[in-house]
C-alpha positions, 0 to 999 in steps of 0.5 A: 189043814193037814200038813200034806194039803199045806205042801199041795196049796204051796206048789200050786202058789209056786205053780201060780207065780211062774205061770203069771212071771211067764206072760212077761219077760223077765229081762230088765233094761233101765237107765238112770243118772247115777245113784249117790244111795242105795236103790232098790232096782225090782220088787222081785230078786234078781238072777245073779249071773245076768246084772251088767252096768254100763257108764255110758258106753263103758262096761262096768266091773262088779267091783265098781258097784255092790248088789244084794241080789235077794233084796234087789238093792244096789249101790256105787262104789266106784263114781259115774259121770254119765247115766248108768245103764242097767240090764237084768233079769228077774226070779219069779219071787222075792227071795229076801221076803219071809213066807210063813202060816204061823209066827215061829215065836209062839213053838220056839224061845231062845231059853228052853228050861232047866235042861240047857243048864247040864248040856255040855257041847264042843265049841269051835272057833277057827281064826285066820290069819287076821286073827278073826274068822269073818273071812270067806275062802273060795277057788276053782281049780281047772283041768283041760285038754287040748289038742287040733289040725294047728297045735299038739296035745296040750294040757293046761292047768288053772288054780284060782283062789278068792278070799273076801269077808270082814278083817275088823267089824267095819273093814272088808277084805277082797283078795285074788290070786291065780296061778295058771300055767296058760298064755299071760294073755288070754284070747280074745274070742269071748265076750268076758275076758277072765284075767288070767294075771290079775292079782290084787289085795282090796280092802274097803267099807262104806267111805274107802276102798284100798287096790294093791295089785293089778287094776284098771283106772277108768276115765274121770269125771270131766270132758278131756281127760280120757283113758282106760288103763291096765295098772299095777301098783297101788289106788286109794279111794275115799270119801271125806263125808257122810254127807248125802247132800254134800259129798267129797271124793279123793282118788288118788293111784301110783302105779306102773303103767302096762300100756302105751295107747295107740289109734289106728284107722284101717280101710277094709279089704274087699272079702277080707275078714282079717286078721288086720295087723294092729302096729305101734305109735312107732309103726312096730310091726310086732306088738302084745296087745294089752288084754281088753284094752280095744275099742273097736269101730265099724262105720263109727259103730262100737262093736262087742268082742266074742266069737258069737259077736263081731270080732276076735282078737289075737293080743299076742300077735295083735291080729284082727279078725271079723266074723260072718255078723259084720261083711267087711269090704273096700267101704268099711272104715275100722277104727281101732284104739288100744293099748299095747305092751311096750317094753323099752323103759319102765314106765310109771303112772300117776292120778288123782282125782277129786269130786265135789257134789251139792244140789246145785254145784258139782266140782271136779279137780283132775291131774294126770302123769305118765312118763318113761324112765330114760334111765331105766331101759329095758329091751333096749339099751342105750350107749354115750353116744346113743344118748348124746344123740337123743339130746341133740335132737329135740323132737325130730323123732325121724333122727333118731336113728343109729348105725345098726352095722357091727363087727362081730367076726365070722359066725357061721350060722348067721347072715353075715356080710364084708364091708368093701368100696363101690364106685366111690362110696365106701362102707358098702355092705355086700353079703359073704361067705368068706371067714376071712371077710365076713364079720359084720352083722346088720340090721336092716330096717324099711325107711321108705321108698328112694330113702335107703341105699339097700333092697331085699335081695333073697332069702336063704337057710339063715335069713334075709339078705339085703343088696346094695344098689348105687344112688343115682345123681346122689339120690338113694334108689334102695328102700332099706337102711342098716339102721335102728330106731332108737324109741325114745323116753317120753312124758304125758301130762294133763291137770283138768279142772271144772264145774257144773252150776245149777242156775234153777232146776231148768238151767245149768252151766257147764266149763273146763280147763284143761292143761296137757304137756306131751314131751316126746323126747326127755333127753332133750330139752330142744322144741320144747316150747311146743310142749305145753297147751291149753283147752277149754270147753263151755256149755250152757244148756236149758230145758224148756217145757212143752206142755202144762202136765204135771208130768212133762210129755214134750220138752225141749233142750236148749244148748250152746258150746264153746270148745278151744284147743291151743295148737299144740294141745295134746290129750291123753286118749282120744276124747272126740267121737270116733268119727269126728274127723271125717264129719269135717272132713279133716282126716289125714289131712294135716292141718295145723293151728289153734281150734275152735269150734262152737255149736248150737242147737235144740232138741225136742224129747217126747217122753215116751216117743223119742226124740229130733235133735238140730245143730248149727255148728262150725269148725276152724283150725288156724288159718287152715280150714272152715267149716260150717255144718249143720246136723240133725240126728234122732230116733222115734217109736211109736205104735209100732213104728221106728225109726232111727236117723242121722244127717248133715250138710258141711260146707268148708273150705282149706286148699279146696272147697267142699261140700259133703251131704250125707244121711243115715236112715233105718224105719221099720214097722211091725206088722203082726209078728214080723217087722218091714224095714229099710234102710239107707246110707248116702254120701255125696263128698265134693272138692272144688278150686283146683287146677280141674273142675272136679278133685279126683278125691270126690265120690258118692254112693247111695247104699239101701236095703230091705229086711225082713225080721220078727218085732220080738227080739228076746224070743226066737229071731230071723231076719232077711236082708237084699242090700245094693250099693252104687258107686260114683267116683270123679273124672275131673270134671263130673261124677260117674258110675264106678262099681255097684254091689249086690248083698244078700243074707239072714240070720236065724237064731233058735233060743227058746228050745229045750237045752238048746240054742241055734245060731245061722248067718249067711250072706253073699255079695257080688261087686260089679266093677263099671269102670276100672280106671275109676275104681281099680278094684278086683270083682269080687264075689264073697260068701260068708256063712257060720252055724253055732249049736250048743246043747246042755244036758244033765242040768248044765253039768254037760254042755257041747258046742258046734261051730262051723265058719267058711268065709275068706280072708289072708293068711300070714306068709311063713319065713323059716330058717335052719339053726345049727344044733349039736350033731343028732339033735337036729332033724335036717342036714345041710348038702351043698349042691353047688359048692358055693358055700351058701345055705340055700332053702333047697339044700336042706333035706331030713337026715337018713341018719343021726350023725347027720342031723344037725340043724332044726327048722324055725318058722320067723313072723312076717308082716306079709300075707296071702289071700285065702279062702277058708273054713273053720270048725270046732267042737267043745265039750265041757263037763262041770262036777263040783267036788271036795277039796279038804285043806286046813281050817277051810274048804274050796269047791273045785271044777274040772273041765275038759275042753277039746277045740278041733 
C-alpha cells in the first residue's frame, strides 16, 4: 500500500469514528461513592474544559482531585463524605493509545553507528530557582476596554502567572499569583467566579499536599459540623499510610478568617426581580459579601449563579438580583447563607480534622476554632470606658450601646448641632448654624419605633438632620437615638467525633458527638454558663433485598435515627435542610428548649426505576412545641414516564394547635419528541385553640400548571407553560378566597446551530385580588422577558455576545451632599436665598465662573428604594490571539481581550 493510500484509509477511520461517536452523545454523567484509588472513568479521552465534580451538592475545585484527561484516569485529593457526581464529555478516541502500521523498533535504534562517535552538539540545561528544571511557567495577560450609559471609559488591566511542575523527583510545586488592577472582588454575573485576589503556594506528592496563601476549607466528614470558608494563612494535608485497606488522614490549617457567616430568609416582592439587600448578623445595612460564599434558595431549591442562570449578585454592595429564569412574587420564599466581610477585629481560624477508613470501621475526629482578637481592633476603636462597659454586660448584646454625641467645636462643612434643655429634659440636641453653639457632632442610629427620642427631620447640602420630639408619659415617641453599636469580639467552637460500623455488608451503625461553644462577648465572663452544648445523632440503617437476582433490581432501605441538641447548642453554618423550619412550622417562631427528634422509615430502590421513600418522624423543643409528621418523597422513570413527588402531613401543638398537609407534584410523559407534563404545589396550614376559631396566620393555595417541552434536553429546547395559583387566607372562623394569579410563558434555547446559540424567555403573570382586607396586596401585572445570542467566528478567535432583558424591580434611592473644596476646584456654588445660613439642596447651582466653584457633589448609599420598571441590554466582543512574550529562561503565552459592556 502506497504512502497516499495509507493517508486515505486513516481519514476515512477518523471519518468512520466521528460518524459512529456522533449517533450518541458525548455528554457523561455518574455518580459514584468516593474512589479511595485511581479509576478509569471512559475508554475514550475525555474533553478538558467540561469535567466538574460535585461532593453531594458542593462543587469541587480542580484542586481537589487529579485528572489525565488523554488515559481518562481520575483520583482524589481532597476527601468526600458523600458520593461524587461526575459530568464530562468525551473525544471521539482515545488519545493516550498508540496507532501504528509498523513497529518503530525495526527503522529506529537508539545507537546509530560509528558516526555518533565524532558528532559535537551544544547541550543546554536551564535551572530555576529550585535548582532544578522540572518547573512549568504559564500566564495570560489581559487587556479591556470598557465603557456604558452607568459608568465612564475604563481600562483594565490583569497579569496572571501559574507555575507548577517537580521541585525534587517526589514533590510537585503549584503556584499562583495575580496582579490585577480590577475590583478586589469580582462580580457575580458568571457561573465560575475567577479569583482575582488568590495567591498561594501548593506543594504536594501522593501522601501530602501543603496551601500557603488564600484557600477555602470545606466541610469535614461528619454531620454537625458545616461550613465553607474563604482563608489565608497555612493548611497541611497528609496521609499517614500507603495502606489502601487501612487509611489515616490529618488535616490540619491555621489561618485568618476572611469572613463571618450570616443566614438570611427573605419574603419575595410581588414583580420585584431585586436587588434584595443582603445585611449582617448585627443587622449592618452595608456590607462586602465574600465572593462565592452564597447559597442561594428559591422555595427550598438551590439556585446556580450566572446571568445565563438564576441570579446575580453585586458582593460589594451585597445586592440581589433574579433573572427572567425564576418570576419572583409575594410567595416566593428566599434563603440566602453567605459570608461576609467584617472588619472590626482580626479574626483568626483554626482546624484540624483526622479520618480513619477500614472495610468495616470509618472514624472521624474533628475540632474547630474562630474567634476575634478583642485586642486587635480594626474599623472600630474601643475606649476604657467602652471596655468596662462591654465587661459589664455579659451577652445582652441590645446594651452594647454607647453615646455617639461628641463636641468637636463649629465646622462649617458638616451637620453640627447646640446642645440645650426642653422642658426639663436636658442634653437635647437640636440642629444649628451658630459658631457660637454648634459644636456637637452625632451619629444617629434607628433603634426601632417608640425606643428613641429623635425622628428623621430633612435632609440638606451636608447631610441628614435628626429632630428631638418630647416622651409622652415618659415613653419615647422618636425612632432614632445618638448612639452606636459597639460589635463586640466573639469566639466559636466545636470538636465532633463519630464512627460509622459495618455489621455485615447489608447493616451499618452510624453516631456523633458533637460539643460547640459560642460566646458572644469575650470581655465579659457574665451568662457564660449558656455557652457550652452538646448533640448527638445516631442511625442505624439496613438493606434489605427484594429479589433473588445475583444483581439485585429491588431492595429496601431500612432505617431509624435518633438526634439530640442541648438547648444552647450552637453549630458553625447551618446543618439542617434549608427548609427544615418551616416543614415543622417553627420559623420565627422562638421556641427555646432541648430538642430531640427521631425518624423512621424505609425506602424502596428499584435499580434502574427510581425509588418511594416513607417516614414516621416526630419533633420536640423543650416544653414548648410537638410535632409529629409523616413524609413521603421520591422520583420514578419509566418507559417514558416520570415523575417527581414530595409530601407530608404534620401535626403539632405549642401556643396553638396545627395541622399542615402539603404535596409537591411534577409527571410528564414523552410522547414522540415532545414531553406532556403537570405540575402541582399545595398547602393547607391551620392554627387552632386561640381566643378565635381560626388563627389569622391559616392559609392555603393550590398552584398547578401544564407545560409543554421536548424529552431531549442536550439538543435544541423549548418549552411552554400556563400556571394558576389560588389563594386562601382566614377570616377568623373560615378559609376564604383572597387572590388568584394567572402565569404564562416559555423558553426556547437553539444550541445546536453553526457557531451559534440562542436563548428566549418570556413570561406574564396577572394577579387578581379577591378580597383586599384578606390579602392587602397591590394587583399587579408583571412581564419578564431576555434574549441571549452569541456567535463564534474564526474558530472561536472572535466571539460576540447579545443581551436584552426587560422586566421590573426597585432601584436604589440616591442621597447626595455638597463638599467644600478649594475655590476653582469644585463645580457648584453655594447661594443662600434666604439668608438663613442654612446649605439647602436648592441653593446649590454650577458655577459661571471659576473663583466660584467651591464645592463638588457626592452621591452617599442609602438603604431605601423605589419601584422601577426596566430594560437592560449589553453587547460583548471578545478577540482571543495568542502571542510571544520572550523573558528569561522561559516563555509565557499571553491573550488580549477587549471587552465592551453597553
Amino acid at each position: 500500500m502506497s504512502f497516499r493510500k495509507g493517508q486515505v484509509v486513516f481519514f476515512f477511520f477518523v471519518v468512520l469514528v466521528q460518524f459512529a461517536s456522533g449517533q450518541t452523545t458525548s455528554l457523561r454523567e455518574k455518580i459514584l461513592p468516593t474512589p479511595k484509588d485511581a479509576l478509569r472513568l471512559d475508554t475514550l479521552s475525555i474533553y478538558p474544559a467540561s469535567f466538574e465534580v460535585w461532593c453531594g451538592n458542593e462543587k469541587m475545585s480542580s484542586l481537589s482531585y487529579h485528572l489525565d484527561y488523554a488515559t481518562s484516569v481520575f483520583s482524589m485529593i481532597d476527601s468526600c463524605s458523600d458520593s461524587i457526581k461526575l459530568r464530562y464529555r468525551v473525544l471521539p478516541m482515545d488519545l493516550s493509545k498508540t496507532y501504528f502500521r509498523r513497529d518503530t523498533s525495526m527503522i529506529y535504534t537508539e545507537k546509530k553507528g560509528d558516526r555518533e562517535l565524532f558528532m559535537m552538539q551544544n547541550e543546554v540545561s536551564v535551572q530555576d530557582v529550585f535548582g532544578g528544571s522540572g518547573l512549568t511557567k504559564s500566564g495570560s495577560i489581559s487587556r479591556g476596554v470598557s465603557f456604558g450609559n452607568n459608568q465612564d471609559l475604563g481600562v483594565n488591566s490583569t497579569l496572571n502567572l501559574e507555575l507548577s511542575g517537580d521541585i525534587t523527583p517526589n514533590l510537585k510545586l503549584l503556584a499562583s499569583v495575580s496582579d490585577d488592577n480590577l475590583p478586589i472582588q469580582p462580580d457575580g454575573n458568571t457561573n465560575k467566579l475567577r479569583e482575582f485576589d488568590q495567591v498561594f503556594i501548593q506543594i504536594y506528592n501522593n501522601r501530602l499536599k501543603i496551601v500557603a496563601g488564600d484557600f477555602w476549607l470545606n466541610r469535614p466528614t461528619g454531620y454537625f459540623m458545616t461550613y465553607k470558608k474563604r482563608a489565608q494563612g497555612l493548611t497541611v494535608n497528609y496521609r499517614w499510610t500507603t495502606d489502601t485497606a487501612k487509611v489515616w488522614r490529618t488535616q490540619v490549617s491555621g489561618a485568618l478568617s476572611k469572613g463571618k457567616f450570616a443566614r438570611q430568609i427573605i419574603q419575595g416582592v410581588e414583580g420585584n426581580q431585586g436587588p434584595y439587600r443582603l445585611k449582617g448578623n448585627e443587622n449592618e445595612p452595608f456590607i462586602i459579601v465574600l465572593a462565592g460564599t452564597e447559597r442561594v434558595y428559591i422555595d427550598g431549591k438551590l439556585l446556580e449563579r450566572g446571568q445565563e442562570f438564576d441570579y446575580v449578585i453585586n458582593y460589594n454592595s451585597s445586592e440581589l438580583v433574579f433573572t427572567s429564569r425564576n418570576l419572583i412574587t409575594k410567595d416566593t420564599r428566599i434563603v440566602v447563607e453567605f459570608q461576609y466581610s467584617d472588619q472590626n477585629y482580626a479574626r483568626s481560624l483554626v482546624q484540624t480534622s483526622t479520618t480513619f477508613n477500614s472495610k468495616k470501621l470509618d472514624f472521624w475526629l474533628n475540632a474547630y476554632s474562630e474567634q476575634d482578637a478583642k485586642n486587635q481592633t480594626l474599623q472600630q476603636e474601643l475606649s476604657t470606658q467602652e471596655r468596662i462597659l462591654l465587661s459589664s454586660i455579659g451577652d445582652s448584646l441590645d446594651l452594647a450601646r454607647t453615646n455617639s454625641i461628641d463636641s468637636v467645636g463649629f465646622v462649617d462643612n458638616q451637620v453640627l448641632y447646640k446642645m440645650v434643655t426642653i422642658l426639663g429634659y436636658d442634653s437635647v440636641l437640636v440642629y444649628s448654624v451658630q459658631p457660637d453653639s454648634a459644636i456637637y457632632r452625632a451619629t444617629f442610629t434607628f433603634v426601632g419605633a417608640g425606643k428613641g427620642n429623635y425622628i428623621f427631620s430633612n435632609f440638606n447640602a451636608l447631610g441628614r438632620v435628626y429632630e428631638w420630639v418630647p416622651p409622652i408619659g415618659g415613653v419615647p415617641q422618636g425612632d432614632y437615638a445618638p448612639s452606636r453599636v459597639i460589635i463586640t469580639p466573639k469566639r466559636k467552637q466545636m470538636v465532633t467525633s463519630g464512627f460509622v460500623y459495618r455489621i455485615n455488608p447489608r447493616l451499618r451503625i452510624e453516631s456523633e458527638f458533637a460539643y460547640s461553644s459560642n460566646d458572644l462577648n469575650t470581655f465579659s465572663t457574665i451568662d457564660a454558663k449558656d455557652d457550652q452544648s452538646v448533640a448527638n445523632r445516631s442511625r442505624l440503617i439496613g438493606t434489605i433485598p427484594l429479589s433473588r437476582d445475583s444483581l439485585q433490581s429491588w431492595q429496601l432501605e431500612a432505617k431509624a435515627e435518633l438526634e439530640t441538641l442541648d438547648r444552647n447548642f450552637s453549630p458553625i453554618e447551618q446543618y439542617r435542610a434549608v427548609e427544615f423550619d418551616r416543614d415543622w412550622n417553627t420559623r420565627n417562631k422562638l421556641y427555646t428548649g432541648n430538642q430531640v427528634a427521631t425518624s423512621i422509615g424505609g425506602n424502596i430502590k428499584h435499580r434502574t426505576y427510581g425509588n418511594i421513600n416513607l417516614e414516621g418522624q416526630q419533633f420536640l423543643i423543650g416544653s414548648d412545641f410537638f410535632g409529629l409528621r409523616a413524609a413521603t418523597d421520591g422520583k420514578w422513570n419509566q418507559k417514558g414516564f416520570h415523575a417527581k413527588w414530595d409530601g407530608s402531613y404534620l401535626s403539632s401543638s405549642a401556643a396553638t394547635k396545627n395541622e399542615f398537609v402539603r404535596h409537591r407534584v411534577d409527571v410528564s410523559q414523552d410522547i414522540g419528541w415532545f414531553k406532556l407534563g403537570y405540575r402541582d404545589d399545595h398547602e393547607l396550614n391551620q392554627f387552632s385553640g386561640g381566643t378565635v376559631k381560626l388563627d389569622p396566620s391559616s392559609y392555603q393555595f393550590f398552584d398547578y400548571q401544564f407545560y409543554l417541552s421536548n424529552s431531549d434536553s442536550i439538543k435544541n429546547s423549548y418549552k411552554i407553560f400556563y400556571r394558576e395559583r389560588f389563594d386562601q387566607r382566614s377570616d377568623s372562623s373560615m378559609l376564604r378566597n383572597a387572590a388568584k394569579a394567572v402565569t404564562a410563558g416559555g423558553e426556547i434555547r437553539l444550541t445546536e446551530l453553526k457557531n451559534q446559540s440562542l436563548n428566549i424567555i418570556t413570561s406574564y403573570r396577572e394577579l387578581r385580588v379577591i378580597d383586599a382586607q384578606l390579602m392587602p396586596q397591590t394587583p399587579e401585572n408583571t412581564l419578564l422577558g431576555r434574549v441571549d445570542y452569541e456567535l463564534r467566528l474564526f474558530k472561536g478567535a472572535l466571539t460576540w455576545n447579545t443581551f436584552y432583558e426587560v422586566g421590573s424591580g426597585l432601584e436604589q434611592k440616591r442621597e447626595f451632599l455638597y463638599i467644600q473644596v478649594n475655590d476653582g476646584q469644585g463645580i457648584y456654588t453655594w447661594i443662600d436665598y434666604n439668608n438663613d445660613g442654612i446649605k439647602d439642596l436648592n441653593e446649590f447651582e454650577i458655577a459661571q465662573f471659576v473663583d466660584q466653584a467651591s464645592y463638588i457633589r457626592v452621591f452617599t448609599p442609602s438603604s431605601n428604594y423605589v419601584k422601577t420598571y426596566s430594560n437592560e441590554s449589553f453587547e460583548r466582543a471578545s478577540i482571543e490571539k495568542p502571542i510571544s512574550l520572550m523573558v528569561p529562561m522561559h516563555s509565557i503565552p499571553l491573550r488580549e481581550e477587549s471587552v465592551t459592556p453597553v
